[in-house]
N, C-alpha and C positions, 0 to 999 in steps of 0.2 A: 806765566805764559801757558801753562800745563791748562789752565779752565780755559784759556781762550783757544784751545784746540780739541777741546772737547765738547764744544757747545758747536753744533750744528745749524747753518743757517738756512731756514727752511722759505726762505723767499719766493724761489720760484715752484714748491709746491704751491705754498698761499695763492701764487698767481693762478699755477693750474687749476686752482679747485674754485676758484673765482672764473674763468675763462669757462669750463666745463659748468659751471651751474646758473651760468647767464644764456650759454647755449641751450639749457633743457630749457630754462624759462621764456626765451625764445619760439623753441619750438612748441610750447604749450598753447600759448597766446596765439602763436598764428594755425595751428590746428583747431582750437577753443573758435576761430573768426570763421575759419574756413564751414566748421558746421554749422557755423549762425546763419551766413549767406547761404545755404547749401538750397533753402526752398526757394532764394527769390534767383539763382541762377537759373534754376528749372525751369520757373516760371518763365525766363528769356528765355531759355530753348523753347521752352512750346511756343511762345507767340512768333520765335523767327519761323518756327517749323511749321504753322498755321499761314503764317506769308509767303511761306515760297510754295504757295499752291499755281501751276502753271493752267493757263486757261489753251483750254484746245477746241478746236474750229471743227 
């Protein structure tokens, strides 16, 4: 009984460090997308910002 109380059982570190490195990989990925779109969002700001041109009399 003495080894079965001295063996620690590290499960829910294991989890934590699974849960914290699914979140970086997470955040990688969707900042890695966010600079891929980053010209062709621009591109939609200028052509709305080119349309809302108002015509005056």
């Amino acid at each position: 009984m003495s080894e079965v109380a001295k063996t620690k059982d590290n499960f829910w570190l294991y989890v934590g460090c699974t849960v914290v490195a699914l979140l970086i990989v997470i955040t990688v990925v969707k900042q890695s997308e966010n600079e891929k779109f980053a010209p062709i969002k621009q591109q939609l700001e200028e052509e709305t910002a080119q349309m809302n041109i108002r015509v005056l009399n």
